[in-house]
N, C-alpha and C positions, 0 to 999 in steps of 0.2 A: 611588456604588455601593460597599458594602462589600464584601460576596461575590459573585460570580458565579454565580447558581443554573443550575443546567446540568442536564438531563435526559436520561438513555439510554433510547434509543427499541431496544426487544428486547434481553431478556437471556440469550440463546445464549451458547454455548462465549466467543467472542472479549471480550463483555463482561467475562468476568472480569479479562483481562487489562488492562484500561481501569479497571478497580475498584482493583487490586494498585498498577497505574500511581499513582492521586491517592492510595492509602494511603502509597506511599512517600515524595509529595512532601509528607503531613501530617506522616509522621514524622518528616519533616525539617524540620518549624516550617512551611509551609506556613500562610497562613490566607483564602487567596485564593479558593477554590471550595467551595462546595458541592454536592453530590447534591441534588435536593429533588423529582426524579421518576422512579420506573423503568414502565416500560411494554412490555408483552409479553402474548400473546394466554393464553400457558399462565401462570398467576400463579404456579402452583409455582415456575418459572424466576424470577421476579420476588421472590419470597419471599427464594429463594437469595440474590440477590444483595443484597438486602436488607441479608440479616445477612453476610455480609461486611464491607458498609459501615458495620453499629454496629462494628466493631473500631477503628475509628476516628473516625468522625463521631457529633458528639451528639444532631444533629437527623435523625432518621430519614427520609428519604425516601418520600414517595408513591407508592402503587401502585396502577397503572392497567392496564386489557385492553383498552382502546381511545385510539387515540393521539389521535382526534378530540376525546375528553374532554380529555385532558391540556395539546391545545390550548390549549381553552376558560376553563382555570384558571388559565394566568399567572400561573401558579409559576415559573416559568423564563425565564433569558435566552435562553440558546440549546440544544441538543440536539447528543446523540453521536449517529448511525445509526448500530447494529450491525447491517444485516439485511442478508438473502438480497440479489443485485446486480439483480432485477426490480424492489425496492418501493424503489429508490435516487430514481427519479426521481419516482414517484406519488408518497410522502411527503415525499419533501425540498423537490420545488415548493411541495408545501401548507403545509408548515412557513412557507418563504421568502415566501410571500404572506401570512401570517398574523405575518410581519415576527419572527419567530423566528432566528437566527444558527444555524448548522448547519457539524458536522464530519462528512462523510461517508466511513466505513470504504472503502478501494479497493475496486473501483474505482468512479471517480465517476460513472460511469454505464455503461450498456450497450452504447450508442454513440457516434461523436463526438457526431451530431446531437443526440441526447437532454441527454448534458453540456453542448453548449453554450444548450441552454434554461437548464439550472439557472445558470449562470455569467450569462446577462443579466436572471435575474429575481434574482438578489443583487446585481449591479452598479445594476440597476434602483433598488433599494430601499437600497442603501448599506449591505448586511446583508454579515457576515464568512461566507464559503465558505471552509472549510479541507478538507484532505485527511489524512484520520487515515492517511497513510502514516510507520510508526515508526523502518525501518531504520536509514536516514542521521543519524537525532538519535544512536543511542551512539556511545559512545569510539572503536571499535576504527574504524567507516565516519569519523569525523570525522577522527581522527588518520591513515588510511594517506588521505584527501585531504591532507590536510598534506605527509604525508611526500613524494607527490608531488610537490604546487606548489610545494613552501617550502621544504621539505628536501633533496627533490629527488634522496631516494636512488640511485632506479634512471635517472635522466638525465629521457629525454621518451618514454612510452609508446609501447610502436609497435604492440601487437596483444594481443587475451586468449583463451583458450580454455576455455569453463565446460561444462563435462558434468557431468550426471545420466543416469545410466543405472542403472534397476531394473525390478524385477520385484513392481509394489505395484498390484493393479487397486483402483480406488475402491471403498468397501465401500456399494452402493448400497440397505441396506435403513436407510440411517440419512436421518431426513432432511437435514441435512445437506449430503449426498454426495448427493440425488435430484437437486435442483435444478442441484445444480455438474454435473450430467454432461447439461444439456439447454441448448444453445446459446439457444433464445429467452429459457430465464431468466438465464442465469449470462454472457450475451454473447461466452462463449468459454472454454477450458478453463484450464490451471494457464499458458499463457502471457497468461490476464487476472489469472489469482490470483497464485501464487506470482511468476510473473512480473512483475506489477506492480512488485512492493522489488526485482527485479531491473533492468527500465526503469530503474526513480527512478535508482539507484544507477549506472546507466550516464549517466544526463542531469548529474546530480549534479558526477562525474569526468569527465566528457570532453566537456560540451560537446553542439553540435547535431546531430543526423543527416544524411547528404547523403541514403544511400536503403539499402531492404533488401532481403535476396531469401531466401526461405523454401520448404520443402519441410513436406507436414503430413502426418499418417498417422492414420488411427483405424482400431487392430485391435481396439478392445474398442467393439463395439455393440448388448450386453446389451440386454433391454426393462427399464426400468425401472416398476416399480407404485408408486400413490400418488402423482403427481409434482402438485407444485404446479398449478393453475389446469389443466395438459394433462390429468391424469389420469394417462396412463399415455403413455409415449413413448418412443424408441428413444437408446442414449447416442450423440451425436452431436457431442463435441468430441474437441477430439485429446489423443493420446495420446501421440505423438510425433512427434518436429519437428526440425531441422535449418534453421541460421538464420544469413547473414551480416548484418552489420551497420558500414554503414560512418559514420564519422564527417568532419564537412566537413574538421576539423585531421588527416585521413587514417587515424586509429586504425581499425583494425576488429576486432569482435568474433565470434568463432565460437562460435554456441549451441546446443548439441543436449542434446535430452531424451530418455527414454521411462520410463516405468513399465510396459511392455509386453515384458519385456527378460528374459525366465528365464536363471538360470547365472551373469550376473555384475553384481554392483553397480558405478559409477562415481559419486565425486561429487568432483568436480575442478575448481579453479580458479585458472587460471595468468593473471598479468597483466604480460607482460613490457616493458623497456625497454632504453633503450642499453647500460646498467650492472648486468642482474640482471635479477632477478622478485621479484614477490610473489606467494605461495602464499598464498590463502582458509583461513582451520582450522577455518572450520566450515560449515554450510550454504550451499550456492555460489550456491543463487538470494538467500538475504540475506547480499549478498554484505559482509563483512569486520565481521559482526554477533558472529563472537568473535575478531575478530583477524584480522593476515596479517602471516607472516612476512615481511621481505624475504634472499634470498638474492642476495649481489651475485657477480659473476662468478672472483672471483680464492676463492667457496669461502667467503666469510665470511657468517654468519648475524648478523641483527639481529632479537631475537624482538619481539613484536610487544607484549610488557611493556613493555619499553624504548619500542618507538615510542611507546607510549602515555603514557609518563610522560616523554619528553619533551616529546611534544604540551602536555601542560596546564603543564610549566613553561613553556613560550614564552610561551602567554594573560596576557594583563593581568587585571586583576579585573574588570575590566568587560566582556570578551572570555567569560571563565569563565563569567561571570554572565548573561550572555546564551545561551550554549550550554547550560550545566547548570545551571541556576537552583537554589537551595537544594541543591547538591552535587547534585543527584539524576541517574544517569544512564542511569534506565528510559528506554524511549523512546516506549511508551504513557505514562507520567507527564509526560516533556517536549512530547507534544502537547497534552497536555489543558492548562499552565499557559501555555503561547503561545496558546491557544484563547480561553483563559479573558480574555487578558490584549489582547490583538487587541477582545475585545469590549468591556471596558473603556474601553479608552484610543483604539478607532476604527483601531486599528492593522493591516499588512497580514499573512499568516501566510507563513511559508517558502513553504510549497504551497500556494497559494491553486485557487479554480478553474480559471484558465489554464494554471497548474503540473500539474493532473489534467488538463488534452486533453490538455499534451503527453505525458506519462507515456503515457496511454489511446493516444495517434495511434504513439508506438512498437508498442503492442503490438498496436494494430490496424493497423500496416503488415505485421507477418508474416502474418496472415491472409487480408489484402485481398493481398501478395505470392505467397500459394498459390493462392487462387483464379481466377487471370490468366497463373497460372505464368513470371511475370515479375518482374525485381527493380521494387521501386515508389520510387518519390521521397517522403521520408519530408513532405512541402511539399503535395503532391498529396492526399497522406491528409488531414493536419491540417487544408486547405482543407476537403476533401469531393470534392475533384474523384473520386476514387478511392474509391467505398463499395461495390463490388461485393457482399462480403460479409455489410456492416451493414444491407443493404437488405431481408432477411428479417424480420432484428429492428424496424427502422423501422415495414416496414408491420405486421406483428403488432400489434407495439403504439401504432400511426395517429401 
């Protein structure tokens, strides 16, 4: 196999980012991947992304409005799914049985039950399941793991506290935002979305869950029109939340959200230890995606430049080169060339399917934690013993 011909299945908003991603690993010598299929019901979107892709690739890409064709034509190794979080499991099954390799955008499905269909009809067939979750691949998530384990600024983690608090109601005439605001499509609100790179990111740093306990709120329950397959239906995920989180090595995390919140914004991310914190600098659900300061306790600051250019002198070249392949250190560009490269060579991915229940079973332990109004054992969910919740979505969708 010379190149890997790889197809994006829907070219929405997030696609681009996926495009930008293998641009920057071409412009870095890259000669591993190709584009050779884009697929989306509106072709405009399709077109778009199109010509993005000649900015850098010679061989133009196919364009398809129906992914049943694009099947058919084995063009392609494997597939990126960009789409909405309802057509995760209907196409990505059909993908996997038609022996296709698939990276599916978070999250990996709707519920546990539905993810673990897709995980045993890949292991079934020996077909690579990856999880396009990008956070944890940049600099700034790899280096303050570092600085934890290895360097071990602030001693041994003892607790974090991540708030978001705003005043942002979803703007429900886009589609988009229709879907995300209706539990049987979207499986849940911004603690399946945003939350997700939040999960990873907690699994990532610290390790396994003991159990969680959650409080959930929905003050915004607009009708919404136009909605996928429902028509029209009421928004029915939350909005805001209040969440502990305990870890077996005893760490616990404190998470609260709203967008429901007029008067004052918060977006805050403290993660403290024996010797200091580190302070998040930028969006706190991806968390240390531009960095984190550490402040140690006697008052001294280490910016998070420094951690990070310590970080990559530590790596060997072979370390480097595994982390950031061809310098590159997008992290939509770093999944797709482990994607790429997994299917190649039979190899396993960071996130594989197993790696998305557990991410998916974090964040459907707050849920399933709300609906019982009791903390859950985060062992109980990932089983299924505990799907109070998911049991809407289940039989909806049989």
């Amino acid at each position: 196999m010379d190149k890997v011909r790889i197809g994006i299945i829907r070219c929405g908003g997030i696609s681009s980012n996926h495009i930008y991603g293998v641009k920057k690993l071409v412009e870095n010598g890259c000669k591993e991947i190709e584009i050779t299929a884009l697929c989306d019901q509106n072709k405009e979107n399709a077109e778009d992304k199109k010509n993005l892709i000649k900015q850098f690739q010679k061989n133009q890409p196919i364009i398809f409005t129906e992914y049943e064709k694009v099947i058919s034509k084995k063009i392609c190794d494997g597939f990126v799914l960009c789409l909405p979080h309802f057509l995760h499991h209907t196409i990505g099954i059909e993908l996997l049985k038609n022996n296709y390799h698939i990276m599916i955008e978070k999250p990996l499905a709707l519920t546990l039950k539905i993810g673990k269909k897709l995980v045993k009809e890949a292991k079934k067939r020996n077909l690579v399941l990856s999880i396009a979750e990008n956070v944890r691949r940049y600099l700034g998530p790899r280096a303050i793991k570092w600085a934890i384990e290895n360097r071990r600024y602030v001693g041994v983690i003892r607790f974090a506290h991540v708030n978001l608090v705003i005043d942002s109601p979803f703007d429900y005439t886009q589609y988009t935002m229709k879907w995300r605001g209706v539990k049987l499509l979207s499986g849940g609100g911004m603690i399946m979305d945003s939350g997700h790179h939040f999960s990873d990111m907690l699994l990532y740093l610290f390790g396994d869950v003991e159990d969680v306990f959650c409080e959930i709120r929905k003050y915004d329950e607009r009708i919404i029109e136009e909605v996928p397959i429902l028509k029209k239906a009421k928004a029915d995920v939350e909005d805001t939340w209040v969440s502990l989180i305990k870890f077996k090595n005893g760490i616990f995390v404190n998470w609260v959200y709203s967008r429901s919140a007029p008067g004052f914004n918060l977006n805050f991310g403290l993660y403290s230890g024996q010797f200091g914190a580190i302070k998040d600098k930028g969006f706190v659900f991806h968390p240390f995606q531009n960095g984190g300061d550490i402040i140690l306790k006697d008052g001294k600051i280490i910016k998070s430049e420094e951690i990070e250019k310590e970080f990559l002198n530590s790596l060997s070249k072979e370390e480097k080169e595994k982390l950031f392949p061809y310098n590159c250190y997008d992290g939509f560009g770093l999944e797709w060339i482990e994607f790429a490269r997994c299917i190649k060579n039979g190899l396993k991915p960071e996130i594989d399917g197993e790696g998305g229940l557990k991410i998916m079973a974090l964040c459907e332990s707050c849920y399933e934690s709300d609906c019982i109004k009791l903390p859950v054992k985060f062992k109980d969910v990932y089983s299924g013993k505990i799907e109070n919740y998911q049991k809407e979505i289940n039989n909806f969708w049989k």
